[in-house]
C-alpha positions as CSV (number, residue, x, y, z in Angstrom):
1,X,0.0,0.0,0.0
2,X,3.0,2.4,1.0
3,X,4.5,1.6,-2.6
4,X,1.2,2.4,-3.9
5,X,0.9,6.2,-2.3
6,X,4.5,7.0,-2.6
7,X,3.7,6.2,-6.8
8,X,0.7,8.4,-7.0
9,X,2.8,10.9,-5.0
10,X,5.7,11.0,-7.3
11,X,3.4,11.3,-10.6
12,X,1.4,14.0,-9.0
13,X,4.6,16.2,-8.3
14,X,5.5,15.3,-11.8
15,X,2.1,16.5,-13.5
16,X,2.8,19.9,-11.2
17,X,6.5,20.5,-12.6
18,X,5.2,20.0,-16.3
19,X,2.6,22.8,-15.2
20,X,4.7,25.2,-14.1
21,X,7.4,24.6,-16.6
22,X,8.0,27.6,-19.1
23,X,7.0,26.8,-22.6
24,X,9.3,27.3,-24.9
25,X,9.3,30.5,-27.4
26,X,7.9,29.6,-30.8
27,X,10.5,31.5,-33.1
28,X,9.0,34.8,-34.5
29,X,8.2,34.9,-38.5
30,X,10.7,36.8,-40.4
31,X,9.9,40.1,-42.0
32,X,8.8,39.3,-45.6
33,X,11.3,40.8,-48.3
34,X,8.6,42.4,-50.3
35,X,5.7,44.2,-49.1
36,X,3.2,41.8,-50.5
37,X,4.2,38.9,-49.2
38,X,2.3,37.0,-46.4
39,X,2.9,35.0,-43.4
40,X,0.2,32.3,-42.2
41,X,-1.5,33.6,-39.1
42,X,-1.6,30.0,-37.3
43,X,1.2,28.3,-38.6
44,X,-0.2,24.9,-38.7
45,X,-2.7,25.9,-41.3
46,X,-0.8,26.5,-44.4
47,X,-4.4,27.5,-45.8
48,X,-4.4,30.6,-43.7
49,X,-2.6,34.3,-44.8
50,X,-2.4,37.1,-42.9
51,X,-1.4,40.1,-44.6
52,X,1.2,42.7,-42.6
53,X,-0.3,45.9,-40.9
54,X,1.1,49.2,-41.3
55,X,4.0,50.1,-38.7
56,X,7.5,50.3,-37.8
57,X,9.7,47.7,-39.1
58,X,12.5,48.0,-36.0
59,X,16.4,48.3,-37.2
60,X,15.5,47.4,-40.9
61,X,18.3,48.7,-42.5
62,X,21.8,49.5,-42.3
63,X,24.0,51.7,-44.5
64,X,27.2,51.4,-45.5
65,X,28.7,54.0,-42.6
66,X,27.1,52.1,-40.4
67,X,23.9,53.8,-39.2
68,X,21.3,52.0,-38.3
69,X,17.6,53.0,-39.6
70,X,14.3,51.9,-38.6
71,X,11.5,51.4,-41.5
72,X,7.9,51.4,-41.4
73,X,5.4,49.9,-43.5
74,X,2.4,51.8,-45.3
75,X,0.3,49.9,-47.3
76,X,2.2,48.0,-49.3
77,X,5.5,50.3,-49.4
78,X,8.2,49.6,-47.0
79,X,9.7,53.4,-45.8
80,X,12.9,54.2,-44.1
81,X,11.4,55.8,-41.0
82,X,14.5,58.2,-40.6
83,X,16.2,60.8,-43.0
84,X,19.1,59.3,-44.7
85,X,22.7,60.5,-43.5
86,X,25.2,58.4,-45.1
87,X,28.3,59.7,-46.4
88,X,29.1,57.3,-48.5
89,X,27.4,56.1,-51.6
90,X,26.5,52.3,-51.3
91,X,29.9,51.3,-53.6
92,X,32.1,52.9,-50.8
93,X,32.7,56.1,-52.8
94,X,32.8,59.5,-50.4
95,X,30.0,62.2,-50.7
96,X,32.0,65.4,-50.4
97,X,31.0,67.8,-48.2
98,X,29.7,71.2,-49.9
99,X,29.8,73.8,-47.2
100,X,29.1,76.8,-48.9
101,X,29.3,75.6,-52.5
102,X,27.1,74.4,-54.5
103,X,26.5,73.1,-58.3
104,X,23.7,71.4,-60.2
105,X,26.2,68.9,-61.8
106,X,28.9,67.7,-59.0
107,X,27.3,65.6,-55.8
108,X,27.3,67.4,-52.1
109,X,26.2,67.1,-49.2
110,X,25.1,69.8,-46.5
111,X,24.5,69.3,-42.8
112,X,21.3,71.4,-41.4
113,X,23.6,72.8,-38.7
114,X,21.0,71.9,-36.2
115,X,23.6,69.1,-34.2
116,X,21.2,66.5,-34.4
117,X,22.1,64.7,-37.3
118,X,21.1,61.4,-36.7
119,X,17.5,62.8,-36.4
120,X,17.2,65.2,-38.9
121,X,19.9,63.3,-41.3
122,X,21.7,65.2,-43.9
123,X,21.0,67.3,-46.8
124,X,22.1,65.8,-50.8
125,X,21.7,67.8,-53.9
126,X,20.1,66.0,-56.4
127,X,23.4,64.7,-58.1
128,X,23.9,63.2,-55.0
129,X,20.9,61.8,-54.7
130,X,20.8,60.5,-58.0
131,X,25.2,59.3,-58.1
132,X,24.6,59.4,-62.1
133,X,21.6,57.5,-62.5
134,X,18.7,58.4,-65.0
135,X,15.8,59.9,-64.4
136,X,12.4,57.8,-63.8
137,X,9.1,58.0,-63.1
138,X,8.1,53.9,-63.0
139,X,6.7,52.4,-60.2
140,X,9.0,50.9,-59.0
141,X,11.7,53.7,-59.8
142,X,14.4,51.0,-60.3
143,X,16.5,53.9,-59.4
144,X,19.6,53.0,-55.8
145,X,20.9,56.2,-56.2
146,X,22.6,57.4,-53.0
147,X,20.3,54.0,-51.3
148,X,21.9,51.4,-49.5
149,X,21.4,48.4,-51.4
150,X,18.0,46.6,-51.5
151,X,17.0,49.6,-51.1
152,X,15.7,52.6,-53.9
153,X,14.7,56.2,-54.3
154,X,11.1,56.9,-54.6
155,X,9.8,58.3,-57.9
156,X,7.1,60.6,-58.2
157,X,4.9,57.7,-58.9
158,X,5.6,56.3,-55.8
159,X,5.3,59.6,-53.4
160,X,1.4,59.3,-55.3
161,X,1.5,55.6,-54.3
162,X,1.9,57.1,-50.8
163,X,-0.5,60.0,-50.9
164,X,-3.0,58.8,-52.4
165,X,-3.0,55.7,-49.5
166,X,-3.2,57.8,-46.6
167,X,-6.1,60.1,-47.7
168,X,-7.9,56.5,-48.5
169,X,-7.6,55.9,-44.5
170,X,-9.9,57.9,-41.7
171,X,-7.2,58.0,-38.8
172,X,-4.3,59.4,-41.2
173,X,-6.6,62.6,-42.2
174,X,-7.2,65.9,-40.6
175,X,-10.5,67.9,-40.2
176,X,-12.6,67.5,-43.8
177,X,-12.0,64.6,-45.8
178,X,-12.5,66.9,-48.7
179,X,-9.2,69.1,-47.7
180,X,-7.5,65.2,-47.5
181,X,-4.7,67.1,-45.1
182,X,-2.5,64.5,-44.2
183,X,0.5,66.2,-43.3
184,X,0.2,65.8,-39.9
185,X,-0.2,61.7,-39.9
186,X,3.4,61.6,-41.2
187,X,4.8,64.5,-39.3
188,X,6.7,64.0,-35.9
189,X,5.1,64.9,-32.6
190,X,8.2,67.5,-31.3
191,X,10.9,70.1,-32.7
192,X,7.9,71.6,-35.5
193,X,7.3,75.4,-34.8
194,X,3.9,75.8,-33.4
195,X,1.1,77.1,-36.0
196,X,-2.2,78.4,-35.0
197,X,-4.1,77.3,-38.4
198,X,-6.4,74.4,-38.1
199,X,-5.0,71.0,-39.7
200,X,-0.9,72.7,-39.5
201,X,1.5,70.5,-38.3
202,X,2.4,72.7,-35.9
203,X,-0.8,72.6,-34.2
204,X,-1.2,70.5,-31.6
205,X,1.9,68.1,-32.2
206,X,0.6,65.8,-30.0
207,X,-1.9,64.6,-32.8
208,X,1.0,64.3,-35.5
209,X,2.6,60.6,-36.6
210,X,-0.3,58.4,-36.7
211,X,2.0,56.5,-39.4
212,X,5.1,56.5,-37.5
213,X,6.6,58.2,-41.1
214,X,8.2,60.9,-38.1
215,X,9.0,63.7,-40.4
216,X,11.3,66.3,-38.9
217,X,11.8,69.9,-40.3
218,X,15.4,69.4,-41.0
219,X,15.3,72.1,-43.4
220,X,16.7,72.9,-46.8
221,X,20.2,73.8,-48.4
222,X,19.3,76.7,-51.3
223,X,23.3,77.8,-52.0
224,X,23.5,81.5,-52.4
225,X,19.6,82.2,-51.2
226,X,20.3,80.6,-48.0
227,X,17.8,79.2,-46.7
228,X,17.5,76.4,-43.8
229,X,14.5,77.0,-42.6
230,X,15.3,74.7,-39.9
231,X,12.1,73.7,-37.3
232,X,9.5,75.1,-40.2
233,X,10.2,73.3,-43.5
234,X,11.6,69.8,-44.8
235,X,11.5,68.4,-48.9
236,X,12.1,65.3,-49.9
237,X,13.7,64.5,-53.6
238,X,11.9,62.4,-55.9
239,X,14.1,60.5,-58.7
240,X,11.5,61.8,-61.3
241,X,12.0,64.6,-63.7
242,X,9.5,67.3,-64.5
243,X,8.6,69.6,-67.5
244,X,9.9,72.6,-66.2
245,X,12.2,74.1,-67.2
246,X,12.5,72.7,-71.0
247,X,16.1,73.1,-71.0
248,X,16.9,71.6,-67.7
249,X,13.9,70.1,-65.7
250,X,13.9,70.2,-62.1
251,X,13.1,66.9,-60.4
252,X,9.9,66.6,-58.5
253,X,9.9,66.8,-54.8
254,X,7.6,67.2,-51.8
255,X,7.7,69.3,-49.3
256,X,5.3,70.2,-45.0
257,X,5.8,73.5,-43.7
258,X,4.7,73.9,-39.9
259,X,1.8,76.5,-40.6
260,X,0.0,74.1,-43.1
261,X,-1.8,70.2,-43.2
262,X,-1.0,69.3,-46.5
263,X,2.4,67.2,-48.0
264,X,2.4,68.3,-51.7
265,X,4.6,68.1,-54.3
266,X,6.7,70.9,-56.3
267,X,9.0,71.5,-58.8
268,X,10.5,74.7,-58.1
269,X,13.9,73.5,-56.3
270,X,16.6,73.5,-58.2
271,X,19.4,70.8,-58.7
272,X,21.7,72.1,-56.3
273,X,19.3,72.5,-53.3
274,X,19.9,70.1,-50.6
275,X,16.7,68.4,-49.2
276,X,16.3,65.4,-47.3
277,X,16.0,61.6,-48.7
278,X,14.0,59.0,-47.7
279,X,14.5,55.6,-49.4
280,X,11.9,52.7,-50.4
281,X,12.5,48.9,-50.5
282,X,13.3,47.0,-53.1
């Protein structure tokens, strides 16, 4: 009888142990490599997708200096999150620093001055931007450029692509759907200039970056007319051409100002302004 007890004793204290024992970690699903892709949401149904949400994408990318960047996802582009602020192109070659010169031909670079340059990132002239690449307004652009690889710049087609996907989505618009501001879903929460006009990135930053896109106002590099603009304007470069001027077309950009909701695009910036550069993935 004592054999008996001292039996049913033992496997009860070994039912308990397996109780309390951790489970072990199933291993988290990789990011996919293209937007599109799925990942099954149980993974013993292989019947069952599950597409990806829009968010940040944690340390996605690195570039050849070594500075890490975080992405995030919108629809079904992959951003970096972060201004670019490499100093290198991605085949090792050095991005000269302009200072105070300038050209629409020869690649610079320009820092904002501001001290925070992992934040706001750095400034490139479009030569820079584009390290002797053609123009192109595809979809993809197809277009590395200054990019790290697997990465590319975004054409005008593909600044559309993002545009056009916010103002589809309630919770990235401001006020009227009919104005479709959307500046301030993409804009960060801190270092705008405040703004009293309804909708303005600068008002209320506590209701900017729905998207996690954290747009800072690094400013802008505009050689002899100065410029900067530092806390109250950033422009990003597109890799797409316009029709304006006929002799020398300026490439399409877009630009947020603190006093207003809207991220639209120009064409007014010449080749040698600096802006800032956001990449897409391949």
């Amino acid at each position: 009888m004592k054999k008996i007890v001292l039996l049913l004793s033992a496997l009860v204290l070994l039912a308990v142990a397996c109780d309390k024992e951790e489970p072990i970690a199933n291993k988290e699903p990789e990011i996919p490599t293209n937007p599109t892709d799925t990942i099954p949401s149980d993974p013993s149904d292989t019947t069952q997708t599950e597409q990806y949400s829009d968010g940040l994408i944690p340390n996605a990318l690195v570039d050849i200096d070594g500075n890490h960047y975080d992405a995030v996802r919108l629809g079904e582009q992959v951003w970096m999150a972060s201004n670019l602020h490499t100093t290198h192109f991605a085949n090792g070659d050095a991005i000269p620093d302009g200072g105070e010169n300038f050209s629409s031909t020869e690649p610079y670079r320009y820092s904002s001055g501001n001290g925070f340059l992992d934040a706001y990132g750095l400034l490139y002239n479009w030569p820079a931007t584009m390290h002797g690449e053609a123009a192109s307004n595809a979809n993809p652009s197809g277009v590395q450029g200054i990019c790290p690889d697997g990465w590319h710049l975004p054409s005008h087609a593909e600044w559309i692509q993002l545009t056009e996907y916010l103002r589809s989505r309630s919770e990235y618009l401001c006020g009227d759907a009919f104005d479709q501001n959307i500046a301030k879903a993409l804009a960060a929460d801190f270092w705008w200039q405040p703004s009293t006009e309804e909708c303005a990135v600068g008002n209320d930053l506590t209701a900017n970056n729905a998207t996690d896109f954290c747009v800072l106002p690094a400013g802008r590099f505009c050689g002899s007319y100065g410029c900067q603009d530092v806390g109250s304007f950033t422009g990003f470069w597109s890799c797409t051409e316009s029709n304006y001027p006929s002799d020398s077309p300026n490439p399409y950009m877009r630009e947020m100002w603190n006093d207003f909701g809207s991220f639209s695009y120009g064409y007014g910036y010449w080749r040698y302004y600096g802006l800032s550069v956001r990449c897409l993935r391949n």
